[in-house]
C-alpha positions in Angstrom: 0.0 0.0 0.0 1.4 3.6 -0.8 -0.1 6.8 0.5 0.2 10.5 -0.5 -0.1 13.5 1.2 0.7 16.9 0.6 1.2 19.5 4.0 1.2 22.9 3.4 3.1 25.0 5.8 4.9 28.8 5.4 8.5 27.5 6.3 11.1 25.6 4.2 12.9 23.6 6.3 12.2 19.7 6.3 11.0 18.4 9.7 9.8 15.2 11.0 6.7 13.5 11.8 5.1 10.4 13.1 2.9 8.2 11.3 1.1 5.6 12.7 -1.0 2.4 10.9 -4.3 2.3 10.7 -7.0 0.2 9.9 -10.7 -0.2 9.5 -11.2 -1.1 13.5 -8.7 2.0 14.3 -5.3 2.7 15.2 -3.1 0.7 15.2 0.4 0.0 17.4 2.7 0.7 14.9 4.4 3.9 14.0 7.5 5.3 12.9 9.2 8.5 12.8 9.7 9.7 9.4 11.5 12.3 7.8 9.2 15.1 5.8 11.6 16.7 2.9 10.2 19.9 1.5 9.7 20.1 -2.3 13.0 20.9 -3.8 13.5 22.6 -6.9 17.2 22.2 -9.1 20.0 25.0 -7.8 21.1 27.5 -10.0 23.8 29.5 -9.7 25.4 32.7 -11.3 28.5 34.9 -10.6 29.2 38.3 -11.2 32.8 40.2 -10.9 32.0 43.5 -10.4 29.1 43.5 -11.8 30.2 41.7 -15.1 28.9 38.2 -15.9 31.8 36.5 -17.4 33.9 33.5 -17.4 37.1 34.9 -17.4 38.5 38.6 -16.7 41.9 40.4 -17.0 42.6 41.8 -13.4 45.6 43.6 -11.8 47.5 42.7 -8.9 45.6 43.6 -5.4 43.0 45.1 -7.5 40.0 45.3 -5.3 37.2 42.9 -6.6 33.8 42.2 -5.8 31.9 38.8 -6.3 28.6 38.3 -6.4 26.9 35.3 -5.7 23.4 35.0 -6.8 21.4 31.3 -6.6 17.5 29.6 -6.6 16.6 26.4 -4.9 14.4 24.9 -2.6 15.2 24.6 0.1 17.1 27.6 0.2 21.0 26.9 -0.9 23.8 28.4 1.6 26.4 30.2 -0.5 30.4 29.8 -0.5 33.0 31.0 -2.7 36.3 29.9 -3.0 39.8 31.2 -4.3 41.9 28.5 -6.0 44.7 27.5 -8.4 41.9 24.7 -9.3 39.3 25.0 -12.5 37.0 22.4 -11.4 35.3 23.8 -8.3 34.4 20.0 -7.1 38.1 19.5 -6.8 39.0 22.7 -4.3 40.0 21.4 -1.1 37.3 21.4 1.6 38.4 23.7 3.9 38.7 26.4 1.4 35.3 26.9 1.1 34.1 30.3 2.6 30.5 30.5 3.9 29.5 33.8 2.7 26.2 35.9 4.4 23.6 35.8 1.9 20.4 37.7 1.6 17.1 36.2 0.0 14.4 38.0 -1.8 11.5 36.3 -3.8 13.3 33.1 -3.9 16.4 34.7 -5.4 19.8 34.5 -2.6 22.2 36.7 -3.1 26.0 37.0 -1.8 28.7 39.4 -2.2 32.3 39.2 -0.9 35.3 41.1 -1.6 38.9 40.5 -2.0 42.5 40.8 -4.6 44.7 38.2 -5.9 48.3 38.6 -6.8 48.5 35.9 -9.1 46.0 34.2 -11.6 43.1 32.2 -10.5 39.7 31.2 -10.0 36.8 32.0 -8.3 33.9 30.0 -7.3 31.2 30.2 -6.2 28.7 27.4 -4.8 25.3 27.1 -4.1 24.6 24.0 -2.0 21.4 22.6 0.2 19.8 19.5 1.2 19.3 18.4 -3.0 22.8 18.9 -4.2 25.2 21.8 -4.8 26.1 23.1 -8.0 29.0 25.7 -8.8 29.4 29.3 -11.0 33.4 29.9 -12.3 35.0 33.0 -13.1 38.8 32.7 -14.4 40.8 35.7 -13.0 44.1 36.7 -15.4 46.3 38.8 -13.6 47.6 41.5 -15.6 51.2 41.5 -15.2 
């Protein structure tokens, strides 16, 4: 036997809930805790370097930069950005990662961060929740 049910509620956050067997005489003895995941939706996420979407930019050394991090999902992703020597974002060292403080407006969280590089390299940023995680590059070229 499989049953649906559909519980509408203002927050986005899974939670958990009992169920308990039933029958045509009642209740019955058993139940079980079970976890209650919220519909999730795909994450996307975009970058912007000073307020350019690219995929690579020409920079100078210790120029000041600005990411921004902008991402949808559901739940609602966390943002981190990285710095690294590595293209492929799912190969940066975990402890690099940098939890940034995001903002959220109409579905849409956004997160800005600033910082300079000496030398070239890449920026990441990653949107991540309880459905996956998924990853925006921008190449930085330092202008020697």
């Amino acid at each position: 036997m499989s049953i649906s049910s559909s519980i509408i509620m203002d927050t986005e956050e899974s939670f958990y809930g009992r169920v308990q067997a039933a029958t045509d005489l009642g209740p019955g003895i058993i139940s079980d805790i079970v976890a209650m995941e919220r519909d999730t939706q795909p994450i996307s996420v975009e970058s912007e370097l000073n307020g350019v979407a690219a995929a690579a930019m020409v920079v100078d050394p210790r120029e000041l930069l600005t990411i921004q991090c902008t991402s949808r999902g559901k739940p609602r992703p966390s943002i981190s950005m990285a710095i690294s020597d590595r293209k492929n974002a799912s190969h940066v060292e975990v402890d690099v990662w940098n939890r940034l403080q995001a903002t959220s407006s109409a579905g849409v969280v956004t997160a800005m961060h600033n910082f300079s590089v000496l030398t070239s390299k890449y920026v990441h940023c990653r949107a991540k929740n309880s459905a996956g995680s998924n990853y925006s590059t921008i190449e930085l070229k330092v202008d020697s």
